[in-house]
Backbone as CSV, one residue per row, in Angstrom:
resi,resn,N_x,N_y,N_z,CA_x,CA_y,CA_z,C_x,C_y,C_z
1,UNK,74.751,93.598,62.190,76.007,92.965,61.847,76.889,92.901,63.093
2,UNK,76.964,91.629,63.686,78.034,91.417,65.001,79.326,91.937,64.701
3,UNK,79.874,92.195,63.209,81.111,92.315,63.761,81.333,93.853,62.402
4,UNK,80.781,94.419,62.894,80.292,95.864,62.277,82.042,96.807,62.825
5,UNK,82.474,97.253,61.762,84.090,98.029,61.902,85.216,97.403,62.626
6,UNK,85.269,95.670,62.671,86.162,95.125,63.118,87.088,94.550,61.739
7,UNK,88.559,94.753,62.581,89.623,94.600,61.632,89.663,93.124,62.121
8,UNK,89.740,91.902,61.043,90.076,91.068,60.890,91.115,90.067,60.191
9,UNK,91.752,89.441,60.613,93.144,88.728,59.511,92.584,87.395,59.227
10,UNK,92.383,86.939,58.688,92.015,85.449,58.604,93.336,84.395,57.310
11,UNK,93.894,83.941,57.815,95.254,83.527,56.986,94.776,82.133,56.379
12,UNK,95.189,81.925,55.025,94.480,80.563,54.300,93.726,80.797,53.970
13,UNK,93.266,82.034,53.974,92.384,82.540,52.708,91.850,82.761,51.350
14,UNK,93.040,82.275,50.866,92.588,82.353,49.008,91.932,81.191,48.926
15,UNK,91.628,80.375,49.771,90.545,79.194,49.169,89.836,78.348,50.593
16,UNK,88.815,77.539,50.285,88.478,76.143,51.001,87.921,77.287,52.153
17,UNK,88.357,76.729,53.345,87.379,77.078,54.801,88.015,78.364,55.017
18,UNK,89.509,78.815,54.804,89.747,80.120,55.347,89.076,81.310,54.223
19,UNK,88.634,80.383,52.745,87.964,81.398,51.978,86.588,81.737,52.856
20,UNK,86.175,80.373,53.362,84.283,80.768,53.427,84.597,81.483,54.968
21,UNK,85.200,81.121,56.026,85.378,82.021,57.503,85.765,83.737,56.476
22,UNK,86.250,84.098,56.262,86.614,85.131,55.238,85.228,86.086,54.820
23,UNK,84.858,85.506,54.110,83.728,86.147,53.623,82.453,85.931,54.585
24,UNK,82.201,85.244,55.834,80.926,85.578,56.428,81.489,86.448,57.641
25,UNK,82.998,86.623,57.569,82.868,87.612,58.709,82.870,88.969,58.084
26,UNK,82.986,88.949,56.530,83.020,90.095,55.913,81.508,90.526,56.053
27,UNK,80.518,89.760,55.514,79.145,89.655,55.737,78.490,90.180,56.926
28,UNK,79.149,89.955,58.155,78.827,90.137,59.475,79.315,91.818,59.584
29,UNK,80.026,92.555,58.506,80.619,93.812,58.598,81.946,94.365,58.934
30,UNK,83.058,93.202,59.015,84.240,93.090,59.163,84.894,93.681,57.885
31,UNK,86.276,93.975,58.328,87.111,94.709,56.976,88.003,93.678,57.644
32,UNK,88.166,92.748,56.381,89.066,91.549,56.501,90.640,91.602,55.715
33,UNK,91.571,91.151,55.966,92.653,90.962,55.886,92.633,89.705,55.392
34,UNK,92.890,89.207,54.156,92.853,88.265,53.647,94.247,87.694,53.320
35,UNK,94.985,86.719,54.470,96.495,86.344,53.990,96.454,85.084,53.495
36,UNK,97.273,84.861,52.311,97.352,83.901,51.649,99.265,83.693,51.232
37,UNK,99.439,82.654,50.788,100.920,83.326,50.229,101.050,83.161,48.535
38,UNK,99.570,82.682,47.963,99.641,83.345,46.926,98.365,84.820,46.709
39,UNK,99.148,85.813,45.691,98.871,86.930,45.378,97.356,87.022,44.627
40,UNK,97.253,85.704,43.995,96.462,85.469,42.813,95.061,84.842,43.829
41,UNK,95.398,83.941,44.656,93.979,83.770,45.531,93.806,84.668,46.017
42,UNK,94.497,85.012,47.017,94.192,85.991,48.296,93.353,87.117,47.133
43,UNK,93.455,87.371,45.672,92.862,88.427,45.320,91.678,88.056,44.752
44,UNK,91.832,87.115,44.066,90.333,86.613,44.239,89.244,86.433,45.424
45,UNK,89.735,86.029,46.349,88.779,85.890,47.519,88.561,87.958,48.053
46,UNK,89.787,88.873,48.054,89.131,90.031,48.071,87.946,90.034,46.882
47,UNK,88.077,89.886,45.929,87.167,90.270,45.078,85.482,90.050,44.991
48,UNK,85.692,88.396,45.521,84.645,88.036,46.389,83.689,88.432,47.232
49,UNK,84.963,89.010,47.981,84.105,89.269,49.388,83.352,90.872,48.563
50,UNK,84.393,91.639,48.038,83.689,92.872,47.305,82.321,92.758,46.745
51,UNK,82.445,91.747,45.883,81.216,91.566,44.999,80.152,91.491,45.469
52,UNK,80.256,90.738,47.090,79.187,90.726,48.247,79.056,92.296,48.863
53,UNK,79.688,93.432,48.507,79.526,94.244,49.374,80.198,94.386,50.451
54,UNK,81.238,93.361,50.689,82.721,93.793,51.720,83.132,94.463,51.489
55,UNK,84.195,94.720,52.473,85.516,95.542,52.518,86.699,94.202,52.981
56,UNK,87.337,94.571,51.924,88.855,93.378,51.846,89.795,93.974,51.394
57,UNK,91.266,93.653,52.114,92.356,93.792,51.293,93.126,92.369,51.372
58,UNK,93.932,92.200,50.376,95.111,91.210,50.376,96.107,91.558,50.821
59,UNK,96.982,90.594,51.451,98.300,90.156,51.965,98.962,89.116,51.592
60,UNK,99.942,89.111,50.615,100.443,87.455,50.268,101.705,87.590,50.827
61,UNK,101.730,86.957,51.977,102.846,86.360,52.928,102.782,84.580,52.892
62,UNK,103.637,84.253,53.151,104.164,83.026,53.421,104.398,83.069,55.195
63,UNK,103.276,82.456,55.500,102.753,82.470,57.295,104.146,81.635,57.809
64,UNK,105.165,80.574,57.292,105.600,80.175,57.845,107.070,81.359,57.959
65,UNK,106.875,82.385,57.087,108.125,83.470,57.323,108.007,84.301,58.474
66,UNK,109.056,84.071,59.220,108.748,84.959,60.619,108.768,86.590,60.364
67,UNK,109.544,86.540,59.838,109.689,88.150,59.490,108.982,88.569,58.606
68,UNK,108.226,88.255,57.586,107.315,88.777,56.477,106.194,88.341,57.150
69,UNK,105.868,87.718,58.183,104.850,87.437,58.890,104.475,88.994,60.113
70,UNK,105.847,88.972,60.181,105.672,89.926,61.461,105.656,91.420,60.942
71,UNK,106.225,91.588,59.717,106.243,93.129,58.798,104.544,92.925,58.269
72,UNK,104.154,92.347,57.816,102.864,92.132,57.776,101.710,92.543,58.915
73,UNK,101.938,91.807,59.867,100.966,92.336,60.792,101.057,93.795,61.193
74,UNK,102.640,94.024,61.696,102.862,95.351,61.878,102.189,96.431,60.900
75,UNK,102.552,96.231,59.388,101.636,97.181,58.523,100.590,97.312,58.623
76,UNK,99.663,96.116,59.182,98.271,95.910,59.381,97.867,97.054,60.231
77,UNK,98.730,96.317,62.021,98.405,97.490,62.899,98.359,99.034,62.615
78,UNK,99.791,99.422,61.868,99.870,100.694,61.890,98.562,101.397,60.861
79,UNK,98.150,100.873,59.824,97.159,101.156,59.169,95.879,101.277,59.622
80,UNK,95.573,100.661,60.518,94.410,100.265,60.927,94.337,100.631,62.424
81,UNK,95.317,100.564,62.848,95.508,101.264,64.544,94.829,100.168,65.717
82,UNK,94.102,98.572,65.007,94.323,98.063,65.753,94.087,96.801,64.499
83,UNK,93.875,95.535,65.515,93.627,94.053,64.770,92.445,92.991,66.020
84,UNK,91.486,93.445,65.356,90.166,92.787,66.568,90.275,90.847,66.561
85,UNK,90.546,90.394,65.638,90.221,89.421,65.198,91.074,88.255,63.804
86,UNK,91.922,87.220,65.049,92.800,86.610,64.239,92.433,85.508,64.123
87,UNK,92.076,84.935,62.773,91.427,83.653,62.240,92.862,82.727,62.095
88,UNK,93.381,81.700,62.335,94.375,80.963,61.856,93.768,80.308,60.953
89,UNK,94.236,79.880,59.575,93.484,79.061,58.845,94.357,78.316,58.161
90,UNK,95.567,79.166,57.355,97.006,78.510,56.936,97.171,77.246,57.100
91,UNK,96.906,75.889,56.518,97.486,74.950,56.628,97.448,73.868,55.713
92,UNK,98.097,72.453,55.875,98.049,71.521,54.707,98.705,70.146,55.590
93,UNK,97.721,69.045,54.663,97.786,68.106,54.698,99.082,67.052,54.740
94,UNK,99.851,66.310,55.123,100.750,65.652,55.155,100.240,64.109,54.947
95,UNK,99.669,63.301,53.317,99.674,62.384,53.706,100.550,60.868,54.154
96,UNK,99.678,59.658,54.805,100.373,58.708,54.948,100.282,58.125,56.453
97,UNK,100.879,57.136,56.764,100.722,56.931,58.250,102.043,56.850,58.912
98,UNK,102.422,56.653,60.026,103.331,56.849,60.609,105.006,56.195,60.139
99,UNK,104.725,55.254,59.802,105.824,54.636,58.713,106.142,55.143,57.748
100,UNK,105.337,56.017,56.419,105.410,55.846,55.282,105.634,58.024,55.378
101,UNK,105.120,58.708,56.494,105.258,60.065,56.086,106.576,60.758,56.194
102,UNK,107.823,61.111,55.401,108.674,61.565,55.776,108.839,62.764,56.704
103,UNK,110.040,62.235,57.306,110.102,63.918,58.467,110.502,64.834,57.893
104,UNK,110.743,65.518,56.889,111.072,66.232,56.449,109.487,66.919,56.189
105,UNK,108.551,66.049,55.503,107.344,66.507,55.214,106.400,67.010,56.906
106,UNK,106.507,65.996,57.459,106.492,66.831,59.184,106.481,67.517,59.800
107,UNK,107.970,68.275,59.249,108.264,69.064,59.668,107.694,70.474,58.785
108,UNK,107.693,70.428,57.604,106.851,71.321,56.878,105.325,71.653,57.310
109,UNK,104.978,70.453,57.795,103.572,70.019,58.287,103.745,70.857,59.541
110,UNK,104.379,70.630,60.482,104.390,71.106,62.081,104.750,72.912,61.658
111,UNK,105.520,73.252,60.803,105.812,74.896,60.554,104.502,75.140,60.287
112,UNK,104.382,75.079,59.622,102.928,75.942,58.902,101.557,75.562,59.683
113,UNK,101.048,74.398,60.146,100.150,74.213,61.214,99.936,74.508,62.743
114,UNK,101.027,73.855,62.969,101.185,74.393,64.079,101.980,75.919,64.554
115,UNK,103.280,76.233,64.163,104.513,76.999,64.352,103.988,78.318,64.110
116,UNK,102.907,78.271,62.739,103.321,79.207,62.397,101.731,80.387,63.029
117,UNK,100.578,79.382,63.312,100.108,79.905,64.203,100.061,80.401,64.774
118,UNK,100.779,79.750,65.945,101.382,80.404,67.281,102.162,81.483,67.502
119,UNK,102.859,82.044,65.979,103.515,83.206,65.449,102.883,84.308,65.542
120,UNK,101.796,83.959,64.525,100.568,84.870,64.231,99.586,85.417,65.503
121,UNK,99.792,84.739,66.367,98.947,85.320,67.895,99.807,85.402,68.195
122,UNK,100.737,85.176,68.651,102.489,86.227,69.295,102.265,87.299,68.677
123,UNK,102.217,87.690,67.347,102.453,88.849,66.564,101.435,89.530,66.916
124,UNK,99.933,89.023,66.915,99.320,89.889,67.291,98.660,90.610,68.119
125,UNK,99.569,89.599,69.345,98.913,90.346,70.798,100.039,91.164,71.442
C-alpha cells in the first residue's frame, strides 16, 4: 500500500470524483479526512470507505469559509500531528456562456474553485 499511515484531506468528498479519489487513497492505506459541507455525504462516503476496510473521518465545513476552513485543518493537524496529503476537490459548475452567466454566480464559481483552494494549501502548509 503506497500510501500506508498517511493523513489525507480530500475536500468534495461526499460524492462524484472527490468521493472515488477518497476511497482509493483509503485503499492504498491512507486515513482520510473526508470534507464535504454536507454532514450527511461526507458520512456516507466515511462509511464507504469503512465498509472497504478504511480508516475515515468526516469534516463538514463549507471550504469557501475561511475560518471554519482554517479551525478545521488546525483540528486536523493537532490530532494527527501532521497532514501528508491535500486533495482539492470542492467545486461546482456555473452554467452558460459568457453573456448569459451572471457575476454574481462567478463569483460563487471563482470562491469555491478557485479561492477556496488556494486557502486550503495556505492552510496547510
Amino acid at each position: 500500500m503506497i500510501l500506508n499511515n498517511r493523513i489525507a484531506i480530500v475536500t468534495g468528498a461526499g460524492s462524484g470524483i472527490g468521493r472515488a479519489g477518497a476511497a482509493i487513497m483509503a485503499r492504498e492505506g491512507a486515513h482520510l479526512v473526508v470534507v464535504d459541507r454536507s454532514v450527511e455525504a461526507a458520512g456516507d462516503t466515511v462509511a464507504a470507505i469503512a465498509a472497504g476496510g478504511g480508516s475515515a473521518e468526516a469534516l463538514a465545513v463549507d471550504v469557501t469559509d475561511d475560518d471554519a476552513l482554517a479551525d478545521g485543518i488546525a483540528d486536523i493537524l493537532y490530532r494527527h500531528g501532521r497532514i501528508d496529503i491535500l486533495h482539492n476537490h470542492a467545486g461546482a459548475q456555473v452554467a452558460g456562456d459568457l453573456e448569459e452567466v451572471e457575476v454574481a454566480g462567478f463569483d460563487r464559481s471563482w470562491d469555491l474553485n478557485v479561492r477556496a483552494h488556494f486557502m486550503a494549501a495556505r492552510l496547510v502548509m
